[in-house]
ZAMARGU-4260 file (C-alpha; in steps of 0.2 Angstrom, whole numbers, plus 5000, padded with zeros to 4 digits):
<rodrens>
0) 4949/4883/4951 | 4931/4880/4955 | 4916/4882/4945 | 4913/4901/4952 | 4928/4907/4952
5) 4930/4901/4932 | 4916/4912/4928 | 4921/4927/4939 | 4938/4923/4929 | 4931/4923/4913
10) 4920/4940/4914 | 4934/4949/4922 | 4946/4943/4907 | 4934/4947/4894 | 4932/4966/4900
15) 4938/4979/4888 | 4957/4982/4887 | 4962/4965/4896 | 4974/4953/4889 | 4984/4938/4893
20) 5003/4937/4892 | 5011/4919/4890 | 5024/4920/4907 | 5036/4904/4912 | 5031/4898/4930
25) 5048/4897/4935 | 5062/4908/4926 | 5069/4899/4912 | 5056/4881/4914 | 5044/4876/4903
30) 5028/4877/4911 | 5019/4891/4908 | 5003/4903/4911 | 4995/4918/4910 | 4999/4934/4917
35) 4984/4947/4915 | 4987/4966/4911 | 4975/4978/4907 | 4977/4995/4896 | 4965/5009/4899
40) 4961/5028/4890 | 4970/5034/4873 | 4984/5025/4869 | 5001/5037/4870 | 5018/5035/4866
45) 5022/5032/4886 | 5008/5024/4896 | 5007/5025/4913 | 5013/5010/4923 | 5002/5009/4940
50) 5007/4997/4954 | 4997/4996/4969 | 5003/4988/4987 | 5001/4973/4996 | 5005/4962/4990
55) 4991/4955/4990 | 4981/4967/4979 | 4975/4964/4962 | 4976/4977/4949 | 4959/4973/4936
60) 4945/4973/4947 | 4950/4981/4960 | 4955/4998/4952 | 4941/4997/4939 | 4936/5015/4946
65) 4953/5022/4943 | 4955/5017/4928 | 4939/5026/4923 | 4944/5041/4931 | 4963/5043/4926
70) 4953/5037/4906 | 4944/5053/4909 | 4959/5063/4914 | 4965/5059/4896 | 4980/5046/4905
75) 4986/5030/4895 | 4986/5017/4912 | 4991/5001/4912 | 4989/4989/4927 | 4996/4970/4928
80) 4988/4957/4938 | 5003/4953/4949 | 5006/4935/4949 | 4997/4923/4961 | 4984/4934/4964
85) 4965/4937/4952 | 4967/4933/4936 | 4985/4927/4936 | 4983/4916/4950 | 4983/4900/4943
90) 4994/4888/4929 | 4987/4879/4915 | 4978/4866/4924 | 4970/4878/4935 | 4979/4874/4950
95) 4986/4890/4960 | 5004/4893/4958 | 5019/4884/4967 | 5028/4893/4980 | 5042/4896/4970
100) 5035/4905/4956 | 5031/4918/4966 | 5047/4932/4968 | 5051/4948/4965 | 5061/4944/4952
105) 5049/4935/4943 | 5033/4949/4945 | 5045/4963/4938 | 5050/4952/4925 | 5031/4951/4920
110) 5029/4971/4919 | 5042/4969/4907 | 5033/4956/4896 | 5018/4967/4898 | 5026/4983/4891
115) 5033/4970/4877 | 5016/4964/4874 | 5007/4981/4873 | 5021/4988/4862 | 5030/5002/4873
120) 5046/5004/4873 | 5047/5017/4888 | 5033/5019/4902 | 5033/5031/4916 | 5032/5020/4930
125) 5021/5023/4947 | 5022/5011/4962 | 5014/5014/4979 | 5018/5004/4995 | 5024/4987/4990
130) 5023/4993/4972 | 5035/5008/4976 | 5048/4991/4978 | 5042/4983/4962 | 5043/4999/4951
135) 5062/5000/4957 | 5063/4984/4954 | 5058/4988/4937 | 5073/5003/4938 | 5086/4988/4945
140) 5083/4976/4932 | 5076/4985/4918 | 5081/5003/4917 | 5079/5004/4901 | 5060/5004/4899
145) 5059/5017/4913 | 5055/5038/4906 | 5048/5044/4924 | 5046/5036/4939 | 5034/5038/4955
150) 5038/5032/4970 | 5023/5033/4982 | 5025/5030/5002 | 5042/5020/4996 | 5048/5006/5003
155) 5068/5006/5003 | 5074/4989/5011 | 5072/4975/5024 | 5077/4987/5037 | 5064/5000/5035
160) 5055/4994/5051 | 5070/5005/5062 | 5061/5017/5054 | 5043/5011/5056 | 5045/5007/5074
165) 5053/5024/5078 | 5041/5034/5071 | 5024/5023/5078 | 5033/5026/5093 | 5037/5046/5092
170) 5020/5049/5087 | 5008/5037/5098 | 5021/5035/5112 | 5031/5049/5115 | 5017/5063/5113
175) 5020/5067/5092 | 5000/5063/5089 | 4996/5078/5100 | 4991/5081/5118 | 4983/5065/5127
180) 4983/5053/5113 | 5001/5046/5119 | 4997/5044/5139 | 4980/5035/5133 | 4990/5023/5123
185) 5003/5020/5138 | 4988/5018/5151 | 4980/5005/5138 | 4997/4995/5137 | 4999/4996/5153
190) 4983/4987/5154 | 4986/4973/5141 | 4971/4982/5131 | 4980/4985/5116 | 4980/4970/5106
195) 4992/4968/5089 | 4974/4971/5080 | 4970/4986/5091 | 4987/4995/5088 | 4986/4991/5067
200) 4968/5000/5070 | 4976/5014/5081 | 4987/5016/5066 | 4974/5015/5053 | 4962/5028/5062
205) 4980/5042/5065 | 4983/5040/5048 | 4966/5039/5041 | 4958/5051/5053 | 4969/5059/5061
210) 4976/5063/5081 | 4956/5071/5087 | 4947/5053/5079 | 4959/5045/5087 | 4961/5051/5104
215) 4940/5051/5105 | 4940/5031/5102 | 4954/5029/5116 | 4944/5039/5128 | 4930/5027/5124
220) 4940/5012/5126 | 4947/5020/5142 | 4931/5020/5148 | 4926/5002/5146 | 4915/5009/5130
225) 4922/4995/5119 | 4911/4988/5108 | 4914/5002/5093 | 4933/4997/5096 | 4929/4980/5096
230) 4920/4983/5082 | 4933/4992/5073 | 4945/4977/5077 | 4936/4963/5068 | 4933/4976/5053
235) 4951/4977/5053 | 4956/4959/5051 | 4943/4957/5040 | 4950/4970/5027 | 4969/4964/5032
240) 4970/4947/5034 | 4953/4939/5024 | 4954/4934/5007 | 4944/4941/4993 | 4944/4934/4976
245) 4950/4946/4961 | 4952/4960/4976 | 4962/4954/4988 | 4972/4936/4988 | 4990/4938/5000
250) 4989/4921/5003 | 5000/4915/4991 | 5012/4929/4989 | 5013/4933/5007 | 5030/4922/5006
255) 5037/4939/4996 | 5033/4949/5009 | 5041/4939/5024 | 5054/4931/5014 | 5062/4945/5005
260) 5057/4962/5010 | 5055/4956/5032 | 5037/4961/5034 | 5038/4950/5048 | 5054/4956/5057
265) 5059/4949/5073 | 5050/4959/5088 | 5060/4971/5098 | 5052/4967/5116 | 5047/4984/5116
270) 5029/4991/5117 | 5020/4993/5098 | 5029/4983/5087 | 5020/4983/5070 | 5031/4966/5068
275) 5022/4958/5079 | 5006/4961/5069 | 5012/4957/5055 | 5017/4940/5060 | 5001/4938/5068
280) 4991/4939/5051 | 5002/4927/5043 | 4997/4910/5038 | 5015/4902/5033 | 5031/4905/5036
285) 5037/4922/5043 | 5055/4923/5043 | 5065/4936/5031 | 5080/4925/5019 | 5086/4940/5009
290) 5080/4954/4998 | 5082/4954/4980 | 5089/4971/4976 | 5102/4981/4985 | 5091/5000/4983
295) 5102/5011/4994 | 5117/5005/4980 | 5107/5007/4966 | 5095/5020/4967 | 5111/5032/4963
300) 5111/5025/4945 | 5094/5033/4942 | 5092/5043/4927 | 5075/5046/4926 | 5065/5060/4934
305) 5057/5055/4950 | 5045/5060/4962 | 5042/5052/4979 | 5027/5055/4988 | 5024/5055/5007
310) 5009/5057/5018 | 5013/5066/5036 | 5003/5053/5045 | 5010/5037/5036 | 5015/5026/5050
315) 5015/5012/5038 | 5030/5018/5029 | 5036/5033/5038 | 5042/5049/5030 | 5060/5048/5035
320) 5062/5034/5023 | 5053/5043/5010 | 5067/5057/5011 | 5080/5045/5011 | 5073/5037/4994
325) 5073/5056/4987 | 5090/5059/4994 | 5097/5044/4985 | 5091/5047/4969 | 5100/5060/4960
330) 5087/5076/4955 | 5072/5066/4963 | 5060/5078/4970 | 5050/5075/4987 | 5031/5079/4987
335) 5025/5080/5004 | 5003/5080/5009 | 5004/5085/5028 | 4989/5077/5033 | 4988/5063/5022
340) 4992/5044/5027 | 4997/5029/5020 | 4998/5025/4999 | 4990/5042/4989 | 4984/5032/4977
345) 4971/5021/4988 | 4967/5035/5001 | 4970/5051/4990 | 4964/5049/4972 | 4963/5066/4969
350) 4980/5070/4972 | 4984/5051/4964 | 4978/5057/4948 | 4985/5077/4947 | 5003/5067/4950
355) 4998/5052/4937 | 4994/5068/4925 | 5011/5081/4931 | 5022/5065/4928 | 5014/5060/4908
360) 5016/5079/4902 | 5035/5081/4910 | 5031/5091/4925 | 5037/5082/4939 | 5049/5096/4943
365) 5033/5109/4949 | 5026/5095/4960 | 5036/5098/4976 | 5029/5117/4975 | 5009/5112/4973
370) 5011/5096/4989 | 5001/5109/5000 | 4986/5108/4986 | 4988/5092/4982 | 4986/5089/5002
375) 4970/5098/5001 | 4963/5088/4989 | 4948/5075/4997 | 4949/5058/5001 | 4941/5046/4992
380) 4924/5046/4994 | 4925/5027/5002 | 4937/5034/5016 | 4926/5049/5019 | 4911/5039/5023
385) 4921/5027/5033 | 4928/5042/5045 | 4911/5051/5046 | 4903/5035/5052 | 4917/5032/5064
390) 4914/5048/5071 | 4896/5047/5071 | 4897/5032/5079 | 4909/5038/5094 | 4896/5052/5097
395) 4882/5040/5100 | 4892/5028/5108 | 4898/5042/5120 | 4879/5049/5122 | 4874/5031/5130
400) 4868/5032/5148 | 4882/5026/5159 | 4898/5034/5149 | 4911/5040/5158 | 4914/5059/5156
405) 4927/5063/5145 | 4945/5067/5153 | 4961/5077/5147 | 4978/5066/5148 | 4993/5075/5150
410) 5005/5070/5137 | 5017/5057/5141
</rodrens>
């Protein structure tokens, strides 16, 4: 750990509500270090447990804002620093973790230790993305210190991607997004424009955006107007693949994500892969060994209530499996925002936060009835300003001398 980052390391750790839990490296060795966890609003009986995605993602600095907010809303919220990344990066000595610290397993085994720590015996649990995996992890291995569970555009098993692929396909290749969007797409891979950057962004702006954002920016690029795409592309890598200390470190935990939940599946051959993508950004070893927990068998045994959240637009981790999650766990009711992408909790904080509260007063049950609300809610204010400059942007680029005129594409 360099001299910067100590200090960064210190200031974070010494912010209120953050503390240190004593974890082995390796289950059942001797060496050990610290995981970080940090407790946020008026302590209750039954905190709230909130997991974000990646992984990748760290939890302190990161979602410093809503903490503040859900503190406000009157929510007990926990957050752990998943190990290998921020604050619980490195051992002892400073160095970063070895590979084989870093597991599934062991990070769940951690939100235990936290829950220990802080004194709470039963917490309801909220996990989005990647964290949807952890906080059934949680359910697997722990069941125990589980009273409520949210599972947020859930991920189900190493054979989601059928699922991701089919949908990607319906909506940008088979004509789902709306009229022209899909025969632009087709004309551009039929061109080799549409690089694995370029289709994560073509996701990114559906489920951002939505079909009319994007289908403007493929008539740009159809027209030789690329320098907002290109534009676009290298913002998109920088936000995917490049490391930010304390935000956003998947360098060292990537291995979870291509080893045991097949981030990186082998490519179909077939036009927009996501896999292909994937394996593009990563910087070690991509191939998928085994994943840890059987969910389709053991999400069954779930006594808990449980909502699971899906965005319409989520092409990242598509609705049909969010319905199979609800299907499989008895009583589990499915909250659906139309026009909402991927992870409520990092586009939709609104909606985030009226779930967080339904779920700690023991009203999961009237969130299936209020999705239509919840979907009408803004974004975050970050994504707002993002799409209106994307727009803007498009406008001006379109308005310069020399832009073709705009054209309607049947759809394929």
């Amino acid at each position: 750990m360099n001299a910067r980052r100590r200090r960064v390391h210190a200031k974070l750790a010494a912010l209120p509500g953050v503390r240190p839990v004593r974890r082995p490296v390796r289950p059942g060795g001797d060496d050990a270090f610290d995981v970080y966890y940090v407790r946020t609003g008026r302590k209750s009986a039954h905190p709230l447990v909130v997991v974000p995605g990646g992984p990748g993602a760290a939890s302190i600095a990161l979602y410093r804002t809503f903490r503040r907010h859900a503190a406000l809303a009157g929510l007990d919220v926990i957050m752990v620093e998943h190990r290998g990344v921020g604050l619980s990066r490195h051992d002892d000595s400073g160095a970063d973790l070895p590979p084989d610290a870093l597991t599934v397993d062991a990070v769940v085994d951690d939100v235990a230790a936290v829950l220990d720590d802080a004194g709470v015996e039963r917490a309801d649990v909220y996990g989005a993305s990647y964290g949807s995996y952890l906080a059934a992890g949680i359910g697997v291995r722990h069941p125990g210190r589980v009273r409520s569970m949210v599972l947020d555009s859930p991920l189900l098993s190493a054979d989601d991607i059928v699922d991701v692929r089919a949908q990607v396909r319906r909506v940008l290749w088979d004509g789902a997004a709306g009229p022209g969007v899909a025969a632009k797409v087709r004309q551009l891979v039929a061109r080799g424009g549409l690089t694995s950057e370029g289709l994560l962004l073509t996701i990114g702006l559906y489920e951002l955006a939505g079909p009319e954002t994007l289908r403007r920016q493929l008539d740009l690029l159809l027209a030789g107007r690329d320098r907002l795409w290109k534009l676009a592309e290298t913002v998109t890598k920088f936000v995917t693949e490049r490391r930010t200390a304390f935000h956003h470190e998947p360098d060292l935990v990537e291995r979870i994500a291509f080893r045991e939940l097949n981030y990186g599946a082998v490519p179909d051959g077939e036009p927009l892969d996501p896999a292909v993508a994937l394996r593009g950004m990563a910087t070690g070893d991509v191939e998928f060994v085994a994943e840890p927990y059987d969910l389709p068998s053991a999400m069954p045994g779930f006594s808990w209530p449980t909502a699971v959240i899906s965005g319409g637009r989520d092409l990242t981790t598509p609705p049909a499996v969010a319905r199979r999650v609800a299907e499989l766990i008895p009583d589990a009711v499915l909250v659906e925002l139309p026009t909402a992408g991927h992870s409520i909790l990092d586009i939709r904080e609104h909606a985030a936060l009226e779930i967080c509260k339904a779920v700690s007063a023991g009203r999961i049950s009237e969130l299936p009835s209020r999705g239509g609300e919840l979907d009408t809610m803004p974004a975050n204010l970050s994504m707002r300003l993002l799409v209106g400059a994307i727009a803007v942007a498009a406008r001006v680029e379109s308005a310069v001398p020399g832009a073709a005129p705009k054209t309607e594409c049947p759809t394929s």
